[in-house]
LOKOLPA-64101 format. One line per 3 residues: number of its first residue (from 1); for each residue x, y, z of N, C-alpha, C. Coordinates in pm, 1 decimal, decimal comma. Example, Ala and Ser with C-alpha at 12.3 -4.5 7.8 and 13.67 -1.06 7.14 Angstrom:
2
1 = 1319,0:-569,0:780,0:1230,0:-450,0:780,0:1320,0:-330,0:780,0 | 1285,0:-225,0:708,0:1367,0:-106,0:714,0:1290,0:3,0:787,0 .
//
This chain:
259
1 = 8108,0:6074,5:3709,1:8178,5:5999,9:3604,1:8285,7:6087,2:3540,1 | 8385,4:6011,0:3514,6:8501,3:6062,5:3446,3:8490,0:6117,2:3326,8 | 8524,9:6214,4:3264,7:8559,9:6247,8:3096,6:8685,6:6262,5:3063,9 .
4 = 8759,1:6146,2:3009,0:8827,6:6119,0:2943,3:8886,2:6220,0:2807,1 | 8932,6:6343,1:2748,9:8970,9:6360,3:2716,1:9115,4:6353,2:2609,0 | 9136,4:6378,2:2493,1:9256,7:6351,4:2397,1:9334,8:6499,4:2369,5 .
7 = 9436,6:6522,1:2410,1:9465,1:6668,2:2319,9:9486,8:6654,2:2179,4 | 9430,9:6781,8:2094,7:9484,1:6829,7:1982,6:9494,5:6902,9:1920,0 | 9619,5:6910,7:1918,2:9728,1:7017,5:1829,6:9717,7:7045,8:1725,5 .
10 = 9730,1:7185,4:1729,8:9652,6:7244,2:1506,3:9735,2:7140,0:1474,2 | 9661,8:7176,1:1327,5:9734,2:7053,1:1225,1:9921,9:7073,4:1208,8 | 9933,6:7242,3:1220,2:10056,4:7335,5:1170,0:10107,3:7307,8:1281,4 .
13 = 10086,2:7311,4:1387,6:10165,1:7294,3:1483,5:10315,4:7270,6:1484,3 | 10350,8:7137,5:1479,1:10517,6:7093,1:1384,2:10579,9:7207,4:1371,3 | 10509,6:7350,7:1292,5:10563,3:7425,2:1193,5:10601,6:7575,7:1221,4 .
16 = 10514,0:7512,2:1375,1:10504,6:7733,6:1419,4:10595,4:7694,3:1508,9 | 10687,3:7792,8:1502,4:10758,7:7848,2:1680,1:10704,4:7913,3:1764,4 | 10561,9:8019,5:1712,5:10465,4:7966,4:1848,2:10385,4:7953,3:1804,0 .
19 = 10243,9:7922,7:1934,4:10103,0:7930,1:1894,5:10053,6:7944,5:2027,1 | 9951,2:7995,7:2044,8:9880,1:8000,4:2184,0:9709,0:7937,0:2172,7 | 9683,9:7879,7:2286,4:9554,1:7816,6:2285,7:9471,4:7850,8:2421,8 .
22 = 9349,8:7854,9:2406,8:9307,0:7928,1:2534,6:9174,4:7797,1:2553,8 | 9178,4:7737,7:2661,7:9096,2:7602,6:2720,8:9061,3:7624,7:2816,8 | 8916,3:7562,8:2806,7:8823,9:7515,1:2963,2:8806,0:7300,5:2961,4 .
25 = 8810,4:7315,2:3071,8:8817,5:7187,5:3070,6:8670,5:7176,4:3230,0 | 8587,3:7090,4:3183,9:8468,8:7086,0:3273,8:8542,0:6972,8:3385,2 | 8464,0:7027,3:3564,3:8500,1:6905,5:3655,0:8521,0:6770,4:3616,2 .
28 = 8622,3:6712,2:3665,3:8621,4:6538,8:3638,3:8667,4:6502,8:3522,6 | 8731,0:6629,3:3452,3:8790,0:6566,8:3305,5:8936,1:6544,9:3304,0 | 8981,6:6446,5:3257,9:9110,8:6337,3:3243,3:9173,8:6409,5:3143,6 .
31 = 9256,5:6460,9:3084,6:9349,4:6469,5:2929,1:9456,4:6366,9:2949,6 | 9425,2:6276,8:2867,2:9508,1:6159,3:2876,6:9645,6:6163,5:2819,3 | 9703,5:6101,0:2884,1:9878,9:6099,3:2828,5:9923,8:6141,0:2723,7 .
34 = 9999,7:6217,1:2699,9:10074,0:6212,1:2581,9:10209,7:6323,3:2570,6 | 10220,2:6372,0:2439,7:10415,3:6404,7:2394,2:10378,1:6482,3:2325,8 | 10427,3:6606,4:2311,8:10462,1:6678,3:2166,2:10549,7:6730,3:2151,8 .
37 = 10640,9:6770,7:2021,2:10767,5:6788,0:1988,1:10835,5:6936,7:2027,5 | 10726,3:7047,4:2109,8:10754,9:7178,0:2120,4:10692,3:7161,5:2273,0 | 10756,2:7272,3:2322,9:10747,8:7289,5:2473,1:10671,3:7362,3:2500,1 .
40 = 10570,6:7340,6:2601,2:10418,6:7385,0:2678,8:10470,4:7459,5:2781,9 | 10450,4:7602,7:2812,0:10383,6:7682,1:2928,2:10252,2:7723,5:2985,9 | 10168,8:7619,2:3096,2:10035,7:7594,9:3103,3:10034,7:7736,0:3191,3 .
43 = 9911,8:7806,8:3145,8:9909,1:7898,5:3262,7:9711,8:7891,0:3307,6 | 9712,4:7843,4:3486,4:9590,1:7825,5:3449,0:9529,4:7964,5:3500,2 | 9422,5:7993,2:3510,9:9343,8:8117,7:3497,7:9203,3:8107,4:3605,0 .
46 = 9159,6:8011,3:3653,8:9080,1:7941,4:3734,7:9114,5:7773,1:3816,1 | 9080,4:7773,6:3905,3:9109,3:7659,5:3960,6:9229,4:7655,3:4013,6 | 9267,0:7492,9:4030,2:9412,9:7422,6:4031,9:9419,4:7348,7:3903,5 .
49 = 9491,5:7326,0:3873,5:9570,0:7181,1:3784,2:9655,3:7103,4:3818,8 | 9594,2:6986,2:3771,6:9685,2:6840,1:3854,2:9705,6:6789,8:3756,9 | 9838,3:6808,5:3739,9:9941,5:6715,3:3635,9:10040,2:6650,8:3631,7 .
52 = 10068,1:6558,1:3589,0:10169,1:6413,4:3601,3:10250,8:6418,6:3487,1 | 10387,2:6460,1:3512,2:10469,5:6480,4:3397,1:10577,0:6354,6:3430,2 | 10656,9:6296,4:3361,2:10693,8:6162,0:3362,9:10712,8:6109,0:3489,6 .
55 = 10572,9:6073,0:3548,3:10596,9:6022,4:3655,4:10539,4:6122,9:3806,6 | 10586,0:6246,2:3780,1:10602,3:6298,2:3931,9:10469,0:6415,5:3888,4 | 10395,5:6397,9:4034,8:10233,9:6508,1:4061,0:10331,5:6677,2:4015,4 .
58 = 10236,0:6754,7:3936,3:10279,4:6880,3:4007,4:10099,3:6947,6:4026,0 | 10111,9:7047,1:4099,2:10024,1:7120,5:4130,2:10001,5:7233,2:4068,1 | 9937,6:7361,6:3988,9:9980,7:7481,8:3959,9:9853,5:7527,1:3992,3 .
61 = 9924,1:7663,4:4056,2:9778,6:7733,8:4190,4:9791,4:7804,8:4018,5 | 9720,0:7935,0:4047,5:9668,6:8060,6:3997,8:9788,8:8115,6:3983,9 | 9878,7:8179,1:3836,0:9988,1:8282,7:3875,5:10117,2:8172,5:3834,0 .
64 = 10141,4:8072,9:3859,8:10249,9:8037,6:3828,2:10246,4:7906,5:3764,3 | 10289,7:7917,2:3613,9:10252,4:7829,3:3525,4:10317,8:7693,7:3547,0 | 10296,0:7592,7:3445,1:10350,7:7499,8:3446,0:10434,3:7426,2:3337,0 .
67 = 10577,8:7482,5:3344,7:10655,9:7467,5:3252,6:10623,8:7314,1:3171,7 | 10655,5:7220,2:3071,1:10627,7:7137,3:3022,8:10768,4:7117,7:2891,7 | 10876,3:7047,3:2907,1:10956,2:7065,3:2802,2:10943,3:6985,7:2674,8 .
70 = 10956,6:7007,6:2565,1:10997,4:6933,4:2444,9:10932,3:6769,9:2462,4 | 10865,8:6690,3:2420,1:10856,5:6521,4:2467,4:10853,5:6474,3:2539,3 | 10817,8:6558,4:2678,0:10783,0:6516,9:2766,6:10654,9:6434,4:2800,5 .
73 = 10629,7:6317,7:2795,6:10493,3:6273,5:2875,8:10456,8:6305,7:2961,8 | 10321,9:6327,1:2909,5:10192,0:6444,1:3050,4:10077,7:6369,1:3035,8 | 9986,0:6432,5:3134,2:9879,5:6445,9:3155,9:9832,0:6492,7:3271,7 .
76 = 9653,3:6509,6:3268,8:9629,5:6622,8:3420,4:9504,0:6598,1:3431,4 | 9416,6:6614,3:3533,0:9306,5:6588,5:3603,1:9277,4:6688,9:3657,2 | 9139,7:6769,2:3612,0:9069,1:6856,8:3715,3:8939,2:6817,6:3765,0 .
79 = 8960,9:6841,4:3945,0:8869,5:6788,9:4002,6:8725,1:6905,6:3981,3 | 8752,5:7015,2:3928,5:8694,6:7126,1:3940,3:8696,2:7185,4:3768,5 | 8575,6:7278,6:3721,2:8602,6:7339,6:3632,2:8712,6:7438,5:3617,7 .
82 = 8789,7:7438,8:3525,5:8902,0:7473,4:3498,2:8929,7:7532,1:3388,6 | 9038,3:7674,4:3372,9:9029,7:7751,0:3255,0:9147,2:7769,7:3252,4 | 9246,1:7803,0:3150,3:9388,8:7761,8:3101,0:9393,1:7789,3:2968,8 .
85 = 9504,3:7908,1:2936,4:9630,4:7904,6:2857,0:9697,2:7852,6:2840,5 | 9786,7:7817,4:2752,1:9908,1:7779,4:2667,7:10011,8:7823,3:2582,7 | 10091,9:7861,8:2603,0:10203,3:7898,4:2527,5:10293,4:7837,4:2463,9 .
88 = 10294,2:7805,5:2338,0:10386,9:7702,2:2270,6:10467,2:7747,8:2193,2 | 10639,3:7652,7:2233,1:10728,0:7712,7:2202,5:10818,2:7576,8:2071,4 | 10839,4:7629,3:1982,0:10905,5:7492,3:1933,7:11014,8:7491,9:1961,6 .
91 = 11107,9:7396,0:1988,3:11138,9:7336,5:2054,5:11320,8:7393,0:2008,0 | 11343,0:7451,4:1912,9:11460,0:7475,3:1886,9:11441,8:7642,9:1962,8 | 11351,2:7683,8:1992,1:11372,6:7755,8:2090,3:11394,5:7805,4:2246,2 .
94 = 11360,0:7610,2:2276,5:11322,9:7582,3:2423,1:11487,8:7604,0:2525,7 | 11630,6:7651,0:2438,1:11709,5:7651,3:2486,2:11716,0:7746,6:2614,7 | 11759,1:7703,1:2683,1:11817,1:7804,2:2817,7:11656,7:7800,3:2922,1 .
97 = 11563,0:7711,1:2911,4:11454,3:7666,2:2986,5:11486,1:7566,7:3051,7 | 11444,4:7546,7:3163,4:11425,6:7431,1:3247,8:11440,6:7265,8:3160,2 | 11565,3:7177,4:3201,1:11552,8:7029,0:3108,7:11381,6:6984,0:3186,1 .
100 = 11353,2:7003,2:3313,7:11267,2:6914,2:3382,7:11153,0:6990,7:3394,9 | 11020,1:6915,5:3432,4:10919,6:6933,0:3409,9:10937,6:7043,6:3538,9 | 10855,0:7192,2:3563,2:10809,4:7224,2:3711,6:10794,1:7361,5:3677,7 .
103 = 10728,3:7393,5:3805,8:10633,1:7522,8:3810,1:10757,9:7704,4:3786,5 | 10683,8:7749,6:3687,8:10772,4:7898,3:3664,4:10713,3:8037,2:3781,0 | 10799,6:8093,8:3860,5:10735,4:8185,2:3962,6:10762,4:8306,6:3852,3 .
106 = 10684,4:8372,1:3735,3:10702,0:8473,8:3636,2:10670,8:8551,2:3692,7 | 10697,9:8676,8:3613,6:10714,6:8844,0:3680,7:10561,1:8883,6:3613,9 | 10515,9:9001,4:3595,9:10422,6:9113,8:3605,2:10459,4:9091,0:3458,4 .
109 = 10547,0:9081,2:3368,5:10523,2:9123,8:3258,3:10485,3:9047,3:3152,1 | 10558,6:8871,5:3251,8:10415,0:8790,3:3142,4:10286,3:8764,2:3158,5 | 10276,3:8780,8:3266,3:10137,7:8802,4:3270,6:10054,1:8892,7:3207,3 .
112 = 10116,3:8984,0:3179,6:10063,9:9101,7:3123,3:10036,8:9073,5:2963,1 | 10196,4:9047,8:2917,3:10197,9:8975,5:2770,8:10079,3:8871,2:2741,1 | 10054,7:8767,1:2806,4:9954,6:8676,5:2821,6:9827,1:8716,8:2807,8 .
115 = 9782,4:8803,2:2929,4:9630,0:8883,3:2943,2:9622,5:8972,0:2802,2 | 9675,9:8974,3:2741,1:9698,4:9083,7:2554,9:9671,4:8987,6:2486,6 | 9762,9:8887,3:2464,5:9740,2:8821,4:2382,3:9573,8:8745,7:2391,3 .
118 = 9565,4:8678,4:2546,6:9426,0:8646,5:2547,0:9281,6:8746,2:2530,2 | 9323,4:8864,6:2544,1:9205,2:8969,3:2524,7:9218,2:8989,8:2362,9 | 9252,1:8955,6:2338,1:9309,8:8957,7:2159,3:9241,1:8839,5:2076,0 .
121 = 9236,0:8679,5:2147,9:9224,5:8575,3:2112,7:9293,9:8554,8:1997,3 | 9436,3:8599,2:2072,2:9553,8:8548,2:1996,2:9592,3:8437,0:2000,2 | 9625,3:8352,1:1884,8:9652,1:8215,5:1827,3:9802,3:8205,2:1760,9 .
124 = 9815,2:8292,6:1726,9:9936,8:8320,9:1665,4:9988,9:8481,1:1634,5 | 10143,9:8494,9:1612,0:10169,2:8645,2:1629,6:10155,8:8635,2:1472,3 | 10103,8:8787,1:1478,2:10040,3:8847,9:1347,5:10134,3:8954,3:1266,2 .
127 = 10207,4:9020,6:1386,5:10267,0:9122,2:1347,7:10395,6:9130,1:1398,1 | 10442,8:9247,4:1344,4:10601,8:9205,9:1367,5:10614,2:9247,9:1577,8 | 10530,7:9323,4:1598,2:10498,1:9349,5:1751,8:10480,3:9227,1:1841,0 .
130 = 10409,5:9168,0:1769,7:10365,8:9039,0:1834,1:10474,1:8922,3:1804,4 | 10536,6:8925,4:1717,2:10678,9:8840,8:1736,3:10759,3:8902,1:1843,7 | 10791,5:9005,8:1868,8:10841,9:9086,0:1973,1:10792,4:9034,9:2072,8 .
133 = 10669,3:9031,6:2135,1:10606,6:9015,1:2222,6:10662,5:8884,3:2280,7 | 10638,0:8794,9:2165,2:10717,4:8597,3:2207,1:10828,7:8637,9:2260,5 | 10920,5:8680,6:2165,1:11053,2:8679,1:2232,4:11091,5:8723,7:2373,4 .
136 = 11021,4:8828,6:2399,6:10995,3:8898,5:2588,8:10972,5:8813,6:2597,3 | 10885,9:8729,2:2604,6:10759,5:8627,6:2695,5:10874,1:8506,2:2707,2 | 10929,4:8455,1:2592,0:11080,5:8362,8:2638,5:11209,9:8368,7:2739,3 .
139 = 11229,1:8505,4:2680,8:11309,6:8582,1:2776,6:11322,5:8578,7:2919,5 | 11145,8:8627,6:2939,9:11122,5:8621,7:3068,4:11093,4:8514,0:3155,1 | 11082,9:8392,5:3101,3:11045,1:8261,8:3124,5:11202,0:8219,4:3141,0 .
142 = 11291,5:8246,8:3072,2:11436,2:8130,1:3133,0:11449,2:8263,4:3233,5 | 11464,8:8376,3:3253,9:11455,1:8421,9:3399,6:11398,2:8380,8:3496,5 | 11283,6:8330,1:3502,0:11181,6:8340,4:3571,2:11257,2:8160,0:3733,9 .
145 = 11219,7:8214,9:3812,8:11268,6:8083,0:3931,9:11185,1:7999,7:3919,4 | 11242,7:7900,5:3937,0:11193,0:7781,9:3938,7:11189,1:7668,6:4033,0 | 11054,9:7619,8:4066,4:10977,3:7549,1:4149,2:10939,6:7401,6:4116,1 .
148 = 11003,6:7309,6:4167,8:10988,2:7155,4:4103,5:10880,4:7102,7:4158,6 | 10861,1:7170,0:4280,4:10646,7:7162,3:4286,4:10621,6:7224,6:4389,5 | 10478,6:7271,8:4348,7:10459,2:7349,1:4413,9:10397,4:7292,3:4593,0 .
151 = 10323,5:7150,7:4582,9:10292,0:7112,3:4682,4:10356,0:6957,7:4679,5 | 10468,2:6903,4:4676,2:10527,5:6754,4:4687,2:10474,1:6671,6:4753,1 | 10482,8:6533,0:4678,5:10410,6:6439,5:4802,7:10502,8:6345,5:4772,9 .
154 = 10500,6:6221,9:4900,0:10600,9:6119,2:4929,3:10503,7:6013,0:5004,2 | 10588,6:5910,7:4895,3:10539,0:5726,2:4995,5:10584,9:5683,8:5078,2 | 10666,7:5812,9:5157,9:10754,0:5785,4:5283,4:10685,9:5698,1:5370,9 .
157 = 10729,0:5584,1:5510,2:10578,7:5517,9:5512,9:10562,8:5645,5:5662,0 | 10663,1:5711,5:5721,3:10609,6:5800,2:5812,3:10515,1:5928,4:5750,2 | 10570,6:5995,1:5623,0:10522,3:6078,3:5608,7:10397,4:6053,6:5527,7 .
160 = 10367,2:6003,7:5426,4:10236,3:5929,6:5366,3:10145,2:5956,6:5426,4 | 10101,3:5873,6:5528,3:9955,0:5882,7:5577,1:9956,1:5999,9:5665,5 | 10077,5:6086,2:5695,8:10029,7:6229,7:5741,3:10011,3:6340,9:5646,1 .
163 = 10065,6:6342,0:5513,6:9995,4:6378,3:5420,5:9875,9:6384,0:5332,0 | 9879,9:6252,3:5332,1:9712,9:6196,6:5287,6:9641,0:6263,0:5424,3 | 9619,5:6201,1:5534,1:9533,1:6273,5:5637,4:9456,6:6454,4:5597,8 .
166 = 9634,9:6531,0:5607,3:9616,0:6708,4:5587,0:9506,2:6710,8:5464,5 | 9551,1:6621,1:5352,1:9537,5:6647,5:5174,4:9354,2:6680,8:5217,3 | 9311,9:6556,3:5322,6:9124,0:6524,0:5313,1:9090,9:6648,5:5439,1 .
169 = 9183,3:6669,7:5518,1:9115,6:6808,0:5626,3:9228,0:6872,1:5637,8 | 9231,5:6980,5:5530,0:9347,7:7077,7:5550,9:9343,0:7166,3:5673,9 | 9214,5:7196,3:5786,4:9209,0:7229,6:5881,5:9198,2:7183,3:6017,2 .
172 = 9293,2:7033,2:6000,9:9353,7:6994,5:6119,9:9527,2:7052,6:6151,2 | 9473,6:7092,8:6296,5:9587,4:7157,2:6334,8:9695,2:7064,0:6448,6 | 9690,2:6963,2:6432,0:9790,5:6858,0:6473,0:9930,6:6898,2:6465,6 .
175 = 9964,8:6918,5:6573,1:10152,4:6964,4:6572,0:10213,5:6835,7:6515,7 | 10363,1:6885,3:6445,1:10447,6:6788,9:6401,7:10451,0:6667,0:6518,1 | 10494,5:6707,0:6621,1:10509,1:6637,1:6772,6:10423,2:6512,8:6787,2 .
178 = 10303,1:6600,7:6803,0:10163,5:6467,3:6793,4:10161,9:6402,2:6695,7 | 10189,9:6407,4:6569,8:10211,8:6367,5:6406,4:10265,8:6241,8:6476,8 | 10427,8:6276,6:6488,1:10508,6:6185,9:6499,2:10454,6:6043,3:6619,7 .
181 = 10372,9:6127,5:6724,9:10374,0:5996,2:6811,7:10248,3:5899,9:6718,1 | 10154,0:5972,4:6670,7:10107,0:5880,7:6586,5:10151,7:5773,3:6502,6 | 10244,1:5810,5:6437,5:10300,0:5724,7:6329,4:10398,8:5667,4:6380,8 .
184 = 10460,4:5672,8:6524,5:10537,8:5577,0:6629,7:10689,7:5626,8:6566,9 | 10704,3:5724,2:6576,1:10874,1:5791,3:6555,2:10860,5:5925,4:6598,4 | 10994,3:6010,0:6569,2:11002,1:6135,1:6662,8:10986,9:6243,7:6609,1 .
187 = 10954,1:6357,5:6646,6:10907,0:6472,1:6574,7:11071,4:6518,0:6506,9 | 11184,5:6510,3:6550,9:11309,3:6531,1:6479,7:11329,5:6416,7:6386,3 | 11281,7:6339,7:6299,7:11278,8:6227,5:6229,6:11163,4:6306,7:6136,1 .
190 = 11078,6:6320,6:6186,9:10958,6:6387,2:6052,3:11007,3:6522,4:6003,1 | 11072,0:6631,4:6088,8:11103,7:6722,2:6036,0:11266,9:6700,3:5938,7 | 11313,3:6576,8:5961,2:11462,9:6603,2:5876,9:11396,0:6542,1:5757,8 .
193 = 11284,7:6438,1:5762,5:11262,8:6400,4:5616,5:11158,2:6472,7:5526,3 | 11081,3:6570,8:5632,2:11026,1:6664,7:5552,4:11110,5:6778,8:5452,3 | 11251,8:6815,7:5539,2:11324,5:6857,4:5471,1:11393,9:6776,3:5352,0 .
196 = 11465,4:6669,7:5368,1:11527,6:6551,5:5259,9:11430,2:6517,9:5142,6 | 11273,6:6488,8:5153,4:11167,2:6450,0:5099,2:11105,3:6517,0:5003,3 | 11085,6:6665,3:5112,9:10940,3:6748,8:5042,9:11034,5:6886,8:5015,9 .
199 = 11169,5:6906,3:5062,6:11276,6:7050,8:4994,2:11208,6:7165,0:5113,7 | 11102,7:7099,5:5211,8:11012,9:7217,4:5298,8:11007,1:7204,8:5434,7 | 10971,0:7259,0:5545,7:10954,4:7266,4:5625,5:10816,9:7173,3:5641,7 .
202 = 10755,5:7145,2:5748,1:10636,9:7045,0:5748,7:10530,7:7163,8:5769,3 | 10567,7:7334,0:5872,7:10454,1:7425,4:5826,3:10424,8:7464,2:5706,1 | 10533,1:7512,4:5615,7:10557,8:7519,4:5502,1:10480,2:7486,3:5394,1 .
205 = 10476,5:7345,6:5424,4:10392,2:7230,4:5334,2:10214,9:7284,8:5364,1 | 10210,6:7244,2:5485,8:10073,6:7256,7:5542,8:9991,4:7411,4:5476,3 | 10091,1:7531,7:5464,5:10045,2:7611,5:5465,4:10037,2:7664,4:5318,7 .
208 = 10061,8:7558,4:5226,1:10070,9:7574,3:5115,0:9964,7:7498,4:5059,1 | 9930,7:7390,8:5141,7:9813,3:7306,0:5107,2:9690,1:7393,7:5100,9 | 9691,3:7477,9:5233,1:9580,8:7567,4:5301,6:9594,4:7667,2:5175,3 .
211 = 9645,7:7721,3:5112,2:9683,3:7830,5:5018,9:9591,6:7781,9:4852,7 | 9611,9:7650,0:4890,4:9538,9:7566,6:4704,1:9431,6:7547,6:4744,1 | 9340,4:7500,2:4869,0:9249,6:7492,8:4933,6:9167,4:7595,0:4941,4 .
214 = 9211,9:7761,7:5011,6:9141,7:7871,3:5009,4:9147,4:7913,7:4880,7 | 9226,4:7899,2:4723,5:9166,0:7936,9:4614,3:9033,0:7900,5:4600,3 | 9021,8:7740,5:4568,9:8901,2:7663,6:4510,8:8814,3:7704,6:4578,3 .
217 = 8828,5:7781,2:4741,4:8676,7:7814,2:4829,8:8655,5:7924,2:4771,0 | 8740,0:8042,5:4739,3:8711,3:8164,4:4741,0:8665,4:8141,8:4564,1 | 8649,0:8061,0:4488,6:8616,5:8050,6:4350,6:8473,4:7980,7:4353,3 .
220 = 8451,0:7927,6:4460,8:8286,3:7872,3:4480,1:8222,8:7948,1:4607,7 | 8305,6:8100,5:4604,0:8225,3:8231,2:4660,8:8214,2:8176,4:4814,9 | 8281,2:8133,0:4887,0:8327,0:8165,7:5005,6:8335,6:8295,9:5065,0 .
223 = 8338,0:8316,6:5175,4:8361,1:8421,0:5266,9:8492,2:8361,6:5291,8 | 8613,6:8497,7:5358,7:8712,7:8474,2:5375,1:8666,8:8407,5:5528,5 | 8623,4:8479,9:5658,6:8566,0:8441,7:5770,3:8549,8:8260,6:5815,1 .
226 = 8475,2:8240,5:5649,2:8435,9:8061,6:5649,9:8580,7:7986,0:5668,9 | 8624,5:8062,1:5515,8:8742,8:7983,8:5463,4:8806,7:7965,1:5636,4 | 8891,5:8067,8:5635,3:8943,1:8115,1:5791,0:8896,4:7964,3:5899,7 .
229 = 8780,8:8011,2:5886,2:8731,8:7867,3:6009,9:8729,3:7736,1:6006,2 | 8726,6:7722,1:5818,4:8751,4:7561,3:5768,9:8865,5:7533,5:5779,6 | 8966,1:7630,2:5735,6:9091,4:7566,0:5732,5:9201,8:7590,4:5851,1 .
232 = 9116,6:7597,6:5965,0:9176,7:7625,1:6114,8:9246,5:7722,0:6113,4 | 9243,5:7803,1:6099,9:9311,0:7950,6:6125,3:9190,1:8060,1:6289,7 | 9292,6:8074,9:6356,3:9204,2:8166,6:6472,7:9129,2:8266,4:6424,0 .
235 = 9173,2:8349,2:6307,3:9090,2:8448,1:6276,8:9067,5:8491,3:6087,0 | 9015,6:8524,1:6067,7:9039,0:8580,7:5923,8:9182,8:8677,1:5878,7 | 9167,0:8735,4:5973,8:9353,1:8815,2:5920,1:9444,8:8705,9:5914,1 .
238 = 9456,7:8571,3:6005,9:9591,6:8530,7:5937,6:9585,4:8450,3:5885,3 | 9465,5:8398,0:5817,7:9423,5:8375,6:5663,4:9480,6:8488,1:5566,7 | 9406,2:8576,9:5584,6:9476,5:8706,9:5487,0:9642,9:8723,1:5507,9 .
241 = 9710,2:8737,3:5559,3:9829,7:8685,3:5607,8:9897,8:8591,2:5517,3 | 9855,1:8465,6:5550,5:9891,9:8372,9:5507,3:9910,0:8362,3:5297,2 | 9760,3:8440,0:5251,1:9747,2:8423,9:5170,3:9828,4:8523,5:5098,0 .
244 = 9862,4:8586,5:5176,6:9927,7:8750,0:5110,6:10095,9:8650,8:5092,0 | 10127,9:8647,0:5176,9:10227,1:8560,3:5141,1:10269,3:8479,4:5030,8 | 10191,0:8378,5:5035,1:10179,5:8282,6:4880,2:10143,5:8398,8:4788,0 .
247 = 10077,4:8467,4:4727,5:10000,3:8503,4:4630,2:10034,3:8672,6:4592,0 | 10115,4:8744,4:4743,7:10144,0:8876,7:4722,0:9994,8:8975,5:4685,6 | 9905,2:8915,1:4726,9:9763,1:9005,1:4720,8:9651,1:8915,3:4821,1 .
250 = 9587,6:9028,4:4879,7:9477,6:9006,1:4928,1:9350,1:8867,6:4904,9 | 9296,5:8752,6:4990,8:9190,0:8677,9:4894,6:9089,6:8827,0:4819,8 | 9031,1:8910,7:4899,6:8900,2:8969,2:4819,5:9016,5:9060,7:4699,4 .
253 = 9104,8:9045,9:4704,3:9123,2:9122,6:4577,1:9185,8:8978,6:4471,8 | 9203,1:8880,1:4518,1:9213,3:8785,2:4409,0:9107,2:8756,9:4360,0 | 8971,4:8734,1:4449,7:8869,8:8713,8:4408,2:8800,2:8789,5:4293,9 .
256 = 8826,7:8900,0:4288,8:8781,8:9042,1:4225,4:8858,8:9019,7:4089,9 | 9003,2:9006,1:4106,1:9086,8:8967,3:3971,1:9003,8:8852,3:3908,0 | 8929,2:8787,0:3943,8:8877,8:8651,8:3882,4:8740,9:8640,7:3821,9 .
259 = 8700,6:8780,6:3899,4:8563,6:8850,0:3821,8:8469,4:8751,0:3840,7 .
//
């Protein structure tokens, strides 16, 4: 069964230019729609997060937050227990950030800023250091590249049900080729609208799916070996491979970061 969830915002909120909030949200819980007048940087800390910002899915693995601007309508669904930061910015500061909702690829140093403030169970800056601190952490956020999602999906009617298919067995290894004769068109037709559609390549995609997939295993204590074999890979190295790629570290040393 579902849990339905409401967010809410200190009372002061309106009033701070920032505030930070640190949340768990249990499997199967909903945070239902809504707006607020200052701009959200979700950073989650466990899991995935699945969120619907006016309209369009985004995904945010581990590591790269999920920008949220000024009045934007949201909401998000975790299929899994889930743990998450927040960084709130009001909104006369949100200049030189992203107008649109989507994922921030940040450097080493907000993260760092972040992991302080949360070992702190910082809520608000206290000191004149910690106003310092916001301003880096802004700074580094309109630097930071930007990702309009991290895993895209489309009601294309070719590409659809070969997405849905990967989404339920990310370790089918079906070439584009065979894809296409399935769905009765040509493998140069799926790859130009994977590009036009999804901004990706169709391995690309796949191997990014496999990437949100081997988090959630290696967080319900998987072996890399398993993972490796569930999600069709020949061996465990190009799992490790693969993952080093997306993530720039090892699974057993992400795992280890996650304690």
């Amino acid at each position: 069964m579902n849990l339905q969830v409401e967010y809410q915002a200190p009372v002061d909120a309106p009033l701070l230019r920032f505030f930070m909030r640190y949340d768990e949200a249990n499997a199967k819980t909903e945070y239902l729609p809504h707006a607020h007048d200052w701009g959200q940087v979700i950073f989650v800390t466990s899991h995935i997060l699945e969120m619907e910002v006016a309209g369009e899915r985004l995904l945010a693995p581990s590591d790269m937050p999920i920008w949220i601007p000024p009045a934007h309508r949201h909401s998000s669904y975790n299929h899994n227990h889930a743990r998450f930061r927040t960084l709130n910015i009001a909104a006369e500061l949100c200049t030189g950030m992203p107008e649109k909702a989507c994922l921030l690829n940040v450097d080493a140093i907000v993260h760092a800023v972040m992991n302080d403030f949360a070992r702190r169970a910082l809520e608000q800056p206290l000191s004149e250091a910690d106003w310092r601190l916001c301003e880096v952490l802004v700074d580094r956020l309109r630097l930071a590249p930007v990702h309009t999602s991290y895993l895209p999906m489309s009601d294309d009617k070719f590409l659809a049900p070969i997405l849905r298919a990967l989404e339920e067995n990310p370790g089918d290894n079906t070439t584009l080729a065979q894809w296409a004769k399935r769905v009765f068109t040509t493998e140069r037709t799926l790859a130009r609208r994977c590009q036009q559609l999804l901004k990706m390549s169709f391995s690309e995609w796949r191997q990014r799916l496999r990437f949100l997939r081997t988090i959630a295993l290696l967080e319900q204590g998987c072996s890399v070996q398993g993972i490796a074999h569930q999600l069709g890979y020949s061996s465990a190295s190009a799992l490790i491979v693969m993952f080093q790629q997306q993530a720039g570290t090892t699974p057993d040393r992400y795992r280890s970061r996650l304690g």
